[in-house]
C-alpha positions in Angstrom: -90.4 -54.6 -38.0 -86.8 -53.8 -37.3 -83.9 -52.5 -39.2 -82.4 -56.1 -40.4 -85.8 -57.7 -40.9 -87.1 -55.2 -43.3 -83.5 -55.4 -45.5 -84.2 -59.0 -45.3 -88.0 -59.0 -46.1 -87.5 -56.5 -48.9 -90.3 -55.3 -51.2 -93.3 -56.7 -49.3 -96.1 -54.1 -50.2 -95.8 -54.1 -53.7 -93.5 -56.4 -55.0 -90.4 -56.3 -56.8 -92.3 -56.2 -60.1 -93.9 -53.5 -59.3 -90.9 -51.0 -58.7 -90.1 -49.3 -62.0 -87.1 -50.5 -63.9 -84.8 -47.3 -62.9 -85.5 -47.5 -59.5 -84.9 -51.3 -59.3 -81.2 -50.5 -60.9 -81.0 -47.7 -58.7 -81.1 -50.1 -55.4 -78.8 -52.6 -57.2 -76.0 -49.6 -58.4 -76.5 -47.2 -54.9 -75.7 -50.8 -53.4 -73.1 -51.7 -55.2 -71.2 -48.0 -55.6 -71.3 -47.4 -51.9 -70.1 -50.8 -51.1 -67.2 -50.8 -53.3 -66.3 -47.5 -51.1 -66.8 -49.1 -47.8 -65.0 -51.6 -49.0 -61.8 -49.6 -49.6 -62.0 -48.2 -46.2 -60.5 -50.9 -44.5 -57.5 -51.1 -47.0 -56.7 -47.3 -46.7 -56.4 -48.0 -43.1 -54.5 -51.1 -43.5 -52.3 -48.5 -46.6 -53.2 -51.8 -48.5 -52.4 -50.8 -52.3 -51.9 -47.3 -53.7 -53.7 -44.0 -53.3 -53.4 -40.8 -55.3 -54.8 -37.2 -54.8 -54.5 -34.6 -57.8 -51.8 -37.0 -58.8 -49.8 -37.1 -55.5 -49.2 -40.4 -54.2 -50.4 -40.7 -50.4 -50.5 -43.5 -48.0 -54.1 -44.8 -47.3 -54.7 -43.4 -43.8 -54.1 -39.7 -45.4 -56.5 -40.7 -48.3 -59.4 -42.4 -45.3 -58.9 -38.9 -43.7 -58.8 -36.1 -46.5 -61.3 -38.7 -49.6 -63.4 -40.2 -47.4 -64.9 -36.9 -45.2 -66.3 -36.2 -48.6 -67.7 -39.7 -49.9 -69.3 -40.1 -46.9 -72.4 -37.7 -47.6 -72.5 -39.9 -50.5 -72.2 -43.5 -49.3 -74.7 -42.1 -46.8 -77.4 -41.1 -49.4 -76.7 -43.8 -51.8 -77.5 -46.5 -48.9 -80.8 -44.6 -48.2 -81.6 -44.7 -51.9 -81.2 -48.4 -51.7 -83.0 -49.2 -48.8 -85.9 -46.7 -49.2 -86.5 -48.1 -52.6 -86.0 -52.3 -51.5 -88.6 -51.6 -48.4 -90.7 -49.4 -50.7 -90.8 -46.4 -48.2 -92.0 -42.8 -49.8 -89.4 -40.7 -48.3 -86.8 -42.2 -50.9 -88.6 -40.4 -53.5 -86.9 -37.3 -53.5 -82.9 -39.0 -52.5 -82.1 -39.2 -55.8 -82.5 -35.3 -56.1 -80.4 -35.0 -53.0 -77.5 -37.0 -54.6 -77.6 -35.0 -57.7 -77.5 -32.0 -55.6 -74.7 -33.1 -53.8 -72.8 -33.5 -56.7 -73.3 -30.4 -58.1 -72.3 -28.9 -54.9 -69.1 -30.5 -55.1 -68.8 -29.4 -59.0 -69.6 -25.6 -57.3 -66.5 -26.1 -55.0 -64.2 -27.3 -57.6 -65.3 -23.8 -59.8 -64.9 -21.1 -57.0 -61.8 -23.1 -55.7 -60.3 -22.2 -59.3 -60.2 -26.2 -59.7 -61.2 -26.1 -63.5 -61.0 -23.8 -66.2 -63.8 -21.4 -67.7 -64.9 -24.2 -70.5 -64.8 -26.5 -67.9 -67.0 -24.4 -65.7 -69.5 -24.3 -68.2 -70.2 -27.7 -69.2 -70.7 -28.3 -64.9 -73.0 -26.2 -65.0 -75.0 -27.3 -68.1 -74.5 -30.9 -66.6 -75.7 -29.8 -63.4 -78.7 -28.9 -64.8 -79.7 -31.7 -67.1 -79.3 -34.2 -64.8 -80.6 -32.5 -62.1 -83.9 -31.7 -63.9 -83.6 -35.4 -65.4 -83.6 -36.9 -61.9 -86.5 -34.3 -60.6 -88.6 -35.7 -64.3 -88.2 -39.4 -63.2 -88.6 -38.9 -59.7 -91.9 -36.7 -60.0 -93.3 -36.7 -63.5 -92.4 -39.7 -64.8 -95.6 -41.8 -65.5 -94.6 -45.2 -64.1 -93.0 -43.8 -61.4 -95.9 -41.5 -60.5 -98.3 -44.6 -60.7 -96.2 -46.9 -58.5 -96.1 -44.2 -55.3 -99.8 -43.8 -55.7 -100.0 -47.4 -55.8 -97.8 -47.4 -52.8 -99.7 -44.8 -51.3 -103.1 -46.4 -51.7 -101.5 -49.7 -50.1 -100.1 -48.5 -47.1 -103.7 -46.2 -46.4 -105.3 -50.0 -47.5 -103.0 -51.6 -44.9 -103.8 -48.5 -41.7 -107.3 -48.7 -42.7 -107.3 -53.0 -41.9 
């Protein structure tokens, strides 16, 4: 099954029903978020509308080329997240930790770049943590969520086996 087909077939193993509530607004928002930025990437080329960085106005082609070098890791992971979890594949099952560690990685710049202040510092890294261990709880240890990739698991060994 190719690329387009399996976007178009969607969640054919298990069903939509079947993915857990989070994960199902996961695909929805990841789809959403990262197409609202590809959608801007036309217009910065285009310097359609106005674009600001740390409160600087710039036109939209220096925005595409100092924003979007860093958003793309992002639009990258947040399309995976999507279509792993749509075409129920089990390697999506750990993106979500990936994004969150991106982020934090980003937060880890903006501190040792002198970006934000001590108090600031602090409540990233507390942040960092929670929803980093949040995202590692749902993803690995959350009961429904557990249940569905063994369900997944079994189907796809069900479906070799045929």
């Amino acid at each position: 099954m190719n690329f387009v087909t399996s976007i178009r077939r969607g969640p054919t193993v298990l069903g939509w029903a079947a993915i857990p509530l989070l994960m199902r607004a996961g695909i929805v928002l990841s789809t959403l978020v990262a197409g609202a930025w590809l959608l801007f990437v036309p217009f910065a080329a285009l310097d359609l509308g106005t674009y600001s960085i740390d409160d600087q106005q710039v036109t939209g082609q220096y925005f595409l080329v100092h924003v979007y070098p860093i958003l793309a890791p992002f639009i990258v992971l947040l399309l995976a997240i999507a279509y792993g979890y749509w075409t129920e594949r089990r390697w999506a099952r750990p993106l979500p930790l990936m994004f969150w560690f991106a982020v934090d990685l980003v937060l880890l710049y903006q501190v040792v770049a002198g970006f934000v202040t001590i108090g600031e510092a602090v409540t990233y890294a507390v942040w960092a943590v929670v929803y980093l261990v949040a995202a590692w709880w749902y993803c690995y240890q959350k009961e429904a969520v557990v249940r569905y990739y063994q369900a997944l698991e079994d189907a796809n060994a069900a479906a070799a086996g045929a």
